[in-house]
N, CA, C and O of each residue as an XYZ file, in Angstrom:
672
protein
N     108.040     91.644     40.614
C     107.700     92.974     41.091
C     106.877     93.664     40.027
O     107.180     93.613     38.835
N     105.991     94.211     40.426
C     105.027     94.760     39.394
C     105.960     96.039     39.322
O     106.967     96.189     40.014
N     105.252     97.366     37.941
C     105.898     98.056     37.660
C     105.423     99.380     38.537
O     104.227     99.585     38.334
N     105.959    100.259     39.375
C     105.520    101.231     39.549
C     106.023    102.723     38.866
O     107.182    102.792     38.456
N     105.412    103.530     38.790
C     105.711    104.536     38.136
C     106.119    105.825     38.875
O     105.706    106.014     40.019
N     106.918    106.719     38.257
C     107.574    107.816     38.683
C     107.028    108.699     38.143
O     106.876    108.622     36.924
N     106.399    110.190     39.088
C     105.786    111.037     37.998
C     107.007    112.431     37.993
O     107.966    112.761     38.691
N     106.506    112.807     37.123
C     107.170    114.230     36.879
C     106.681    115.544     36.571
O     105.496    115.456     36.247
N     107.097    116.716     36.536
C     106.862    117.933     36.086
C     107.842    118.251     34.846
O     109.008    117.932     35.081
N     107.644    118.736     33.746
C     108.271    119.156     32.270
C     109.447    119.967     32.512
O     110.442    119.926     31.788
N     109.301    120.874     33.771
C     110.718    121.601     34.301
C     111.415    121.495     35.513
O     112.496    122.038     35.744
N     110.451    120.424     36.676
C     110.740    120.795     37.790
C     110.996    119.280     38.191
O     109.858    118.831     38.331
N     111.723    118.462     38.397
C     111.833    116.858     38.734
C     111.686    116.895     40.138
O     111.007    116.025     40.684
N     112.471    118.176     41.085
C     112.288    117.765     42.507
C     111.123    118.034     43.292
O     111.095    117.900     44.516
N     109.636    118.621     42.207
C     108.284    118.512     42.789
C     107.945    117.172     42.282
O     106.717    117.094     42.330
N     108.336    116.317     41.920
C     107.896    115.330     40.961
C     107.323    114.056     41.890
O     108.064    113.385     42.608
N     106.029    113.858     41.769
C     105.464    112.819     42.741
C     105.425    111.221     42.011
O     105.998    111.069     40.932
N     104.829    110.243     42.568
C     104.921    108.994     41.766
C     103.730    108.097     42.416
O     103.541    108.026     43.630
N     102.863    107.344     41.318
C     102.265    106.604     42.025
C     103.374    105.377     41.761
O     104.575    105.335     41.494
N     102.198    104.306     42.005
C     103.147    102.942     42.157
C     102.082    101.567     42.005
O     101.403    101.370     43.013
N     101.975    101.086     41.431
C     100.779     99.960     41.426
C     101.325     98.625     42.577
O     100.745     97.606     42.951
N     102.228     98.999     42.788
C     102.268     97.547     43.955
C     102.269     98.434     45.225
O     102.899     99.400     45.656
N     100.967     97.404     45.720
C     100.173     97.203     46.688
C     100.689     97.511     48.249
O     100.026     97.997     49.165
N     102.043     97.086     48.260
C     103.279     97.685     49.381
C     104.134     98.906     49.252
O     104.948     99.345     50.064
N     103.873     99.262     48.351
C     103.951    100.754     47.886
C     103.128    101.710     48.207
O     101.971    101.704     47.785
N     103.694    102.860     49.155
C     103.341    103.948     49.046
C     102.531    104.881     47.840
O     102.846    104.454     46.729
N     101.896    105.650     47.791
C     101.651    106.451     46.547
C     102.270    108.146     46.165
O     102.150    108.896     45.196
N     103.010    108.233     47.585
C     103.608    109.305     47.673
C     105.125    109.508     47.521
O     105.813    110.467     47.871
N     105.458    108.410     46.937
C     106.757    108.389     46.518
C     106.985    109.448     45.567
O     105.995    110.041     45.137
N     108.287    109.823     45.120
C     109.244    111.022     44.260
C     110.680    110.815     43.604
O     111.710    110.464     44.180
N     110.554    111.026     42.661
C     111.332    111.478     41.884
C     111.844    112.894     42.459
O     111.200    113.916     42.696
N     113.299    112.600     42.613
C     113.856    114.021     43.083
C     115.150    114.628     42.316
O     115.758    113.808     41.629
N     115.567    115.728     42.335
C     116.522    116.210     41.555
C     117.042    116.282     40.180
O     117.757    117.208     39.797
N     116.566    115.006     39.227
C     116.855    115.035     37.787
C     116.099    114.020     37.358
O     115.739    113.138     38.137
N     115.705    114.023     35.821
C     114.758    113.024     35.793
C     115.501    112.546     33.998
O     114.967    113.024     32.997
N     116.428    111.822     33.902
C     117.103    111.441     32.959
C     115.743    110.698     31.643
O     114.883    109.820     31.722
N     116.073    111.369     30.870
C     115.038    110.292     29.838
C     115.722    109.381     28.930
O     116.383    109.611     27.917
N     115.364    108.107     29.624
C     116.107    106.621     28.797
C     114.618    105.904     28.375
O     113.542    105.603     28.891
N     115.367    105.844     26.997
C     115.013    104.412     26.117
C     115.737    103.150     26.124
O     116.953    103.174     25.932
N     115.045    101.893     26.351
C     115.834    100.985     26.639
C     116.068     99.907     24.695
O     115.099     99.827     23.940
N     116.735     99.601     24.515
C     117.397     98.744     24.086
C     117.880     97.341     23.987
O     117.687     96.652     22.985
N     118.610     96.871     25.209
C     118.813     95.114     25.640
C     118.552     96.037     27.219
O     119.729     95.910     27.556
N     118.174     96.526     27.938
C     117.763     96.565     28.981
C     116.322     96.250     29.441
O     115.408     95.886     28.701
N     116.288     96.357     30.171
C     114.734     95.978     31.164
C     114.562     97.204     31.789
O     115.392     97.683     32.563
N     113.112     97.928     31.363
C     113.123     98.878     32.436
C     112.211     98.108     33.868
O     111.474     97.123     33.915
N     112.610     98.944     34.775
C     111.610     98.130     35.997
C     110.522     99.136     36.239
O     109.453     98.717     36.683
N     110.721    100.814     35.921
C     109.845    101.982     36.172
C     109.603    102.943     35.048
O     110.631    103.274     34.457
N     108.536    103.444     34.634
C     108.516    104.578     34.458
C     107.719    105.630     34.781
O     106.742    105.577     35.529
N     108.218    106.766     34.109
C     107.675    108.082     34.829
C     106.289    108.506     34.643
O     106.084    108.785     33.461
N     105.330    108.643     35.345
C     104.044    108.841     35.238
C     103.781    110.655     35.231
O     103.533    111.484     36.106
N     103.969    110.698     33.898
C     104.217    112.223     32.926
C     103.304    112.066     31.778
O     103.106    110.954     31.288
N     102.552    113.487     31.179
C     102.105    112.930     29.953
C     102.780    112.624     28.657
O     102.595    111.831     27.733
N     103.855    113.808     29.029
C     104.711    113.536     27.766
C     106.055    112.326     27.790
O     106.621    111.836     26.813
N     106.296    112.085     29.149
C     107.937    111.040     29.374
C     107.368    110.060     29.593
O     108.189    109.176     29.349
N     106.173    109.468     30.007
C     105.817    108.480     30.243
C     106.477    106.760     29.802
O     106.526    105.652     30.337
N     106.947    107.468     28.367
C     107.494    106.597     27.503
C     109.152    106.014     27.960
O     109.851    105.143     27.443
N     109.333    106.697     28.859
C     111.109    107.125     29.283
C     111.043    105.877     30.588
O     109.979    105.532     31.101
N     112.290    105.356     30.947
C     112.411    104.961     31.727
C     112.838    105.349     33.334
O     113.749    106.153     33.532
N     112.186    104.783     34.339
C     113.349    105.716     35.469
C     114.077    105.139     35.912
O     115.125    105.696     36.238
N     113.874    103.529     36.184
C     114.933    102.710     35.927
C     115.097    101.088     35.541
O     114.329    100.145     35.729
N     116.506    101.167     34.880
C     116.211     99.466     34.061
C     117.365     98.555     34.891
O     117.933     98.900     35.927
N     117.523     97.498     34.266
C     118.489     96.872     34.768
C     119.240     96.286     33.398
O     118.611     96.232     32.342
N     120.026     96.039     33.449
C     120.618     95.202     31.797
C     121.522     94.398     32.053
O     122.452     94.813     32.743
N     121.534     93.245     31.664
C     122.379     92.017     31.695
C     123.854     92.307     30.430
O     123.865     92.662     29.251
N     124.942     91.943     31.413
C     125.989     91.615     31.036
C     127.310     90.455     30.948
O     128.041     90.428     31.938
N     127.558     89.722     30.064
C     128.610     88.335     30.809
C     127.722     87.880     31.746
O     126.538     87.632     31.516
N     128.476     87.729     33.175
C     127.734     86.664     34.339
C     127.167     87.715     35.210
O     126.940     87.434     36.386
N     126.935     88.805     34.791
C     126.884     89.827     36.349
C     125.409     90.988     35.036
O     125.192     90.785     33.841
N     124.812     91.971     35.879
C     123.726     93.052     36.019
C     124.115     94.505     36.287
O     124.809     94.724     37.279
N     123.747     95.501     35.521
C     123.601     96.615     35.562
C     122.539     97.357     36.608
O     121.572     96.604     36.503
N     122.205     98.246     37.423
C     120.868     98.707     37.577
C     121.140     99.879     37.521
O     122.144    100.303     38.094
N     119.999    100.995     36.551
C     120.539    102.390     36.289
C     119.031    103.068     36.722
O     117.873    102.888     36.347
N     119.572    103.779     37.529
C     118.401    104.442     38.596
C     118.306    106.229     37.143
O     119.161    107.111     37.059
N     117.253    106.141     36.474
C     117.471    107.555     35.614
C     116.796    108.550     36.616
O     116.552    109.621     36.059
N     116.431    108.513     37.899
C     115.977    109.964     38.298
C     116.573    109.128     40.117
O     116.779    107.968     40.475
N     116.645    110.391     40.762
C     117.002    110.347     42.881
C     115.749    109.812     42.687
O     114.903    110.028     41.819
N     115.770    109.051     43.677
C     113.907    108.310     44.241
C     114.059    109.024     45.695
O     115.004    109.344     46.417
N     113.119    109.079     45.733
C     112.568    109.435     47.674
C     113.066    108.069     48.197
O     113.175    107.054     47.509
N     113.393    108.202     49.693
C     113.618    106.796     50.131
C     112.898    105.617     50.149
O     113.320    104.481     49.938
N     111.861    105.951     50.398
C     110.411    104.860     50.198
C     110.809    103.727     48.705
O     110.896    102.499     48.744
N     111.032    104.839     47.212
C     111.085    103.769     46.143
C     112.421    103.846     46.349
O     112.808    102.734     45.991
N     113.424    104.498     46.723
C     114.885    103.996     46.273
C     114.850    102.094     46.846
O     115.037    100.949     46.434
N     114.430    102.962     48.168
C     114.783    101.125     48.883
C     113.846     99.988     48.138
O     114.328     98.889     47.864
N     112.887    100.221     47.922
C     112.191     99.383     47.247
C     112.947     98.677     46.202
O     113.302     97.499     46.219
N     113.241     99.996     44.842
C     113.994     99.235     43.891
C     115.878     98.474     43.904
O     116.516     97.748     43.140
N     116.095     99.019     44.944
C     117.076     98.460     45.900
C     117.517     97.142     46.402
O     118.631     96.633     46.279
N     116.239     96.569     47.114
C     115.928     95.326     47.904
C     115.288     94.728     46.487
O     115.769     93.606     46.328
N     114.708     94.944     45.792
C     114.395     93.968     44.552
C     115.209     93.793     43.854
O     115.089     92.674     43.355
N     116.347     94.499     43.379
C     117.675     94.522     42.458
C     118.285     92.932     43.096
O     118.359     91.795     42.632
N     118.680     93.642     44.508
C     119.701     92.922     44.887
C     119.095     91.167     45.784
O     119.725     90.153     46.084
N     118.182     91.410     45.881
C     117.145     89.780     46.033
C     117.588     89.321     45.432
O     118.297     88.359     45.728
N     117.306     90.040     43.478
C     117.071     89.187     42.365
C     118.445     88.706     42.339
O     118.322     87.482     42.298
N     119.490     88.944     42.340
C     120.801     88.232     42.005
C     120.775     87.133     42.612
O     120.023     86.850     43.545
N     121.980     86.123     41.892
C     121.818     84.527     42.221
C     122.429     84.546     43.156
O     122.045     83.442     43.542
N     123.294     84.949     44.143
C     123.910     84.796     45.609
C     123.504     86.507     45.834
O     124.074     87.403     45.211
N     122.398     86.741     46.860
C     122.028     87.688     46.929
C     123.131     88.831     48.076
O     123.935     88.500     48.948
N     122.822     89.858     47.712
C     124.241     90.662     49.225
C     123.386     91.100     50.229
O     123.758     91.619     51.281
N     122.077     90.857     49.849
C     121.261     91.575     51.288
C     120.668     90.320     52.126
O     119.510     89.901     52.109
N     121.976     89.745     52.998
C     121.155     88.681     53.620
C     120.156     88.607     54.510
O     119.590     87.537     54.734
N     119.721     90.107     55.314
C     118.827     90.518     55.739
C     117.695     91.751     55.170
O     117.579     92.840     55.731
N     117.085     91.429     54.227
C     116.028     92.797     53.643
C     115.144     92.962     54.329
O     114.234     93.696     53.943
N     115.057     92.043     56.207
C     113.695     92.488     56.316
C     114.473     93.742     57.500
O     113.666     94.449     58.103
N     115.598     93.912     57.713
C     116.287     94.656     58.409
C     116.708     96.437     57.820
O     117.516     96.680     56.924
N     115.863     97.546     58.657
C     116.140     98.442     58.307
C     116.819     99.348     59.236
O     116.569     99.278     60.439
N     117.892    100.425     58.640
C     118.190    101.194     59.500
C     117.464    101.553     60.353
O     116.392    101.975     59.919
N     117.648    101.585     62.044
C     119.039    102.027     62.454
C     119.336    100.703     62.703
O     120.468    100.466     63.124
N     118.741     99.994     62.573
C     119.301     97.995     63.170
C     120.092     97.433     61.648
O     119.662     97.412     60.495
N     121.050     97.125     62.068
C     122.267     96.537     61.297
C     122.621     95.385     61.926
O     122.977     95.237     63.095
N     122.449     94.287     60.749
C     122.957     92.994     61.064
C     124.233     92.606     59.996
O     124.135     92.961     58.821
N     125.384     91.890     60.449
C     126.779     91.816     59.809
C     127.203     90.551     60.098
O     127.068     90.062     61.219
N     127.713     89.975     59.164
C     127.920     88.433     59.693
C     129.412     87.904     59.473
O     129.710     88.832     58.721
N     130.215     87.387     59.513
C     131.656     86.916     59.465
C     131.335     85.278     59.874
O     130.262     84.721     60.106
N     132.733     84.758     59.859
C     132.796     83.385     60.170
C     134.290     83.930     61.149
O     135.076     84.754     60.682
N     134.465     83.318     62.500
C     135.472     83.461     63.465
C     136.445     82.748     62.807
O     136.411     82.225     61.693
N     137.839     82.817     64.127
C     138.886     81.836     63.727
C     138.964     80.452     64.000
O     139.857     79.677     63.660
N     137.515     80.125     64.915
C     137.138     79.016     65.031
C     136.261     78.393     63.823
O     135.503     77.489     64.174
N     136.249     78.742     62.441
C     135.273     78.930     61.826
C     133.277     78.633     62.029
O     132.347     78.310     61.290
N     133.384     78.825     62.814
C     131.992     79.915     63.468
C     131.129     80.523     62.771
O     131.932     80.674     61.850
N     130.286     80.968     62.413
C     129.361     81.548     61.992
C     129.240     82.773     63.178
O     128.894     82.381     64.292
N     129.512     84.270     63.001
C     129.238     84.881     63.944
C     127.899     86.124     63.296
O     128.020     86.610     62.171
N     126.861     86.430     64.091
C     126.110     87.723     63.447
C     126.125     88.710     64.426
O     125.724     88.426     65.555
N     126.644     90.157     64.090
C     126.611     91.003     64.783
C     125.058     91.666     64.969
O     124.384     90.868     64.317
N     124.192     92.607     65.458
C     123.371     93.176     65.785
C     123.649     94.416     66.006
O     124.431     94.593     66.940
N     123.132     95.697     65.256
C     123.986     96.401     65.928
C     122.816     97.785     66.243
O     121.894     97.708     65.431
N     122.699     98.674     66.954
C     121.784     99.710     66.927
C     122.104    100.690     66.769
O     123.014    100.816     67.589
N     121.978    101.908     66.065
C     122.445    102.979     65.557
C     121.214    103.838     65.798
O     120.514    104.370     64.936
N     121.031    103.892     67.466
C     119.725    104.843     67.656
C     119.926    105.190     68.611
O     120.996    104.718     68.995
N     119.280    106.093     69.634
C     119.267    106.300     70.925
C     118.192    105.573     71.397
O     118.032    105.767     72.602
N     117.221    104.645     70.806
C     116.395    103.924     71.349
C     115.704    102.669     71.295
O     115.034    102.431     70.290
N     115.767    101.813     72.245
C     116.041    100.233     71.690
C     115.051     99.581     71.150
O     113.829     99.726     71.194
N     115.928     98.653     70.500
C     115.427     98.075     69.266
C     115.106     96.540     69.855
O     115.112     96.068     70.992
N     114.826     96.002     68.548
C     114.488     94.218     68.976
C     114.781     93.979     67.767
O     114.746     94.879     66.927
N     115.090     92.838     67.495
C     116.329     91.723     66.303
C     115.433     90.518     66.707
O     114.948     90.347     67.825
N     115.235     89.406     65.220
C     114.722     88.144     65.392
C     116.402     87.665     65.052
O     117.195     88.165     64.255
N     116.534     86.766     65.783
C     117.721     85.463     65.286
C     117.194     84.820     64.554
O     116.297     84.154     65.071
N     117.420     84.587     62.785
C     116.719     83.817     61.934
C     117.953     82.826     61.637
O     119.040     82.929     62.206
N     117.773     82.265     61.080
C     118.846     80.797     60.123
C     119.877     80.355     61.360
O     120.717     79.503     61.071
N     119.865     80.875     62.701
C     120.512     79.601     63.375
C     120.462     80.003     64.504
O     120.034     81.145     64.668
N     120.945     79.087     65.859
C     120.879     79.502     67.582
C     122.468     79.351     67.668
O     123.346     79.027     66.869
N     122.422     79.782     69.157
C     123.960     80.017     69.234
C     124.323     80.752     70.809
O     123.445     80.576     71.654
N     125.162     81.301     71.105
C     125.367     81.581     72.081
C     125.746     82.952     72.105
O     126.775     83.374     71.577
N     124.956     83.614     72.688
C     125.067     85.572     72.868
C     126.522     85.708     73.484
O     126.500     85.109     74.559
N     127.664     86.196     73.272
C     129.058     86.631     73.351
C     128.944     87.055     74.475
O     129.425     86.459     75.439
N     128.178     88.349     74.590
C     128.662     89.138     75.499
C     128.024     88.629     77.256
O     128.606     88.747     78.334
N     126.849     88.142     77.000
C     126.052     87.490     77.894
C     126.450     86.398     78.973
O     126.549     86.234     80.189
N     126.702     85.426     77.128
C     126.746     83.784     77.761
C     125.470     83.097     77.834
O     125.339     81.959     78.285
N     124.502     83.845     77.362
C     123.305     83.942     76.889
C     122.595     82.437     75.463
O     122.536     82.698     74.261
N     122.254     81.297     75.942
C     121.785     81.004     74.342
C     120.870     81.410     74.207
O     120.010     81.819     74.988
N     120.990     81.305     72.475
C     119.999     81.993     71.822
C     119.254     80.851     70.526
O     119.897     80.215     69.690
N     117.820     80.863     70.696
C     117.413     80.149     69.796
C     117.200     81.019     68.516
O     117.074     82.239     68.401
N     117.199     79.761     67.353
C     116.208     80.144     66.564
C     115.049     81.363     66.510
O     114.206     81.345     67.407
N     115.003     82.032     65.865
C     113.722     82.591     66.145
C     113.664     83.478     67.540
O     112.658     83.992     68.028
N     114.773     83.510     67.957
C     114.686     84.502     69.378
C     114.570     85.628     69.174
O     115.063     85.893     68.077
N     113.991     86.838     69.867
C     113.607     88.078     70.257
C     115.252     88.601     70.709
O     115.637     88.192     71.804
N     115.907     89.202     70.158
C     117.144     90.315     71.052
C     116.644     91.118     71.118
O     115.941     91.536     70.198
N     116.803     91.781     72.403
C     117.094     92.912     72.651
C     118.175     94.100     72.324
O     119.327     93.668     72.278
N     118.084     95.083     72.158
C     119.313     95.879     71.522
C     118.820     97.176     72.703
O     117.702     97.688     72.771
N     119.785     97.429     73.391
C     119.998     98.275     74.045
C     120.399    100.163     72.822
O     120.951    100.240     71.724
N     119.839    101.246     73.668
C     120.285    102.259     72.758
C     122.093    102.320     72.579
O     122.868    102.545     73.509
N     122.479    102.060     71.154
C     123.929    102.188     70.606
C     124.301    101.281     71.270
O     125.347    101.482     71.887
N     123.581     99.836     71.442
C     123.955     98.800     71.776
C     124.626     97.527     70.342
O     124.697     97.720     69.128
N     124.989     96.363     71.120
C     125.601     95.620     70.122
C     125.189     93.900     70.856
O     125.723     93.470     71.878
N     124.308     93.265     70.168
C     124.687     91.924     69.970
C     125.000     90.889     69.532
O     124.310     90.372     68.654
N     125.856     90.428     69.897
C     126.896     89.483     69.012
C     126.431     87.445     69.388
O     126.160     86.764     70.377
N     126.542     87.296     68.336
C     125.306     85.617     68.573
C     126.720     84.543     67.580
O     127.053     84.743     66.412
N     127.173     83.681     68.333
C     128.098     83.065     67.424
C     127.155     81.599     67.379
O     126.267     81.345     68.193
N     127.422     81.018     66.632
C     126.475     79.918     66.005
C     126.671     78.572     66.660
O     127.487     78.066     65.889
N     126.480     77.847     67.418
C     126.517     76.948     67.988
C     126.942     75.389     66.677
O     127.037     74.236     67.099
């Protein structure tokens, strides 16, 4: 991930705008509410603040500990970079927790293994207006339907709907 930067104001952090040099980045991202000034040490910063005077400061690093990672966010991000530095944190770990990053609210995907041990993925919509879900890493049979489902299939998600795909 290239580095993008957080800008600031000397008194005011929640006018505080940010560019960002990667290319999937917005340029209107923000720094909001406090803008902590860290020097790093055994950390990694991943951002800093695009200020004339903090520039030098971090907005946020990550730092290795034992078998496990720190990530210390020093200023609120607008949603645009929170999620950004978010979905890159948690990629980077060696068994990652976001098994879906290309999935954004209001579509929620949740996965379990049944008492049949099963592979089950929920789908879920948290909108009043419907959505569409790819079935990635396996086919299976839609629960509620009776429905199979391939690979690579198109769901449908009804508004504050739910589909449930157990793994064949």
């Amino acid at each position: 991930m290239t580095h993008p930067s957080c800008s600031g104001h000397e008194n005011a952090a929640s006018d505080a705008g940010s560019s960002c040099s990667d290319e999937s980045c917005t340029n209107s991202s923000k720094c909001l509410h406090w803008m902590d000034l860290v020097t790093c040490d055994t950390a990694t910063p991943l951002f800093f603040y695009d200020h004339p005077v903090w520039k030098k400061y971090a907005a946020a690093t990550v730092n290795q500990f034992g078998k496990g990672s720190a990530l210390y966010l020093s200023s609120m991000f607008d949603s645009a970079l929170l999620e950004k530095v978010l979905v890159h944190y948690f990629a980077s770990l060696p068994e990652t927790l976001l098994a879906h990053p290309e999935c954004h609210f209001p579509l929620i995907i949740r996965e379990g293994v049944n008492d049949f041990g099963k592979r089950v993925r929920f789908y879920f919509n948290y909108s009043g207006e419907k959505q569409t879900a790819i079935c990635k890493g396996f086919s299976g049979t839609e629960l509620l339907s009776g429905r199979k489902i391939v690979e690579q299939a198109t769901l449908p998600l009804e508004p504050w709907g739910v589909v449930i795909v157990e793994e064949n």
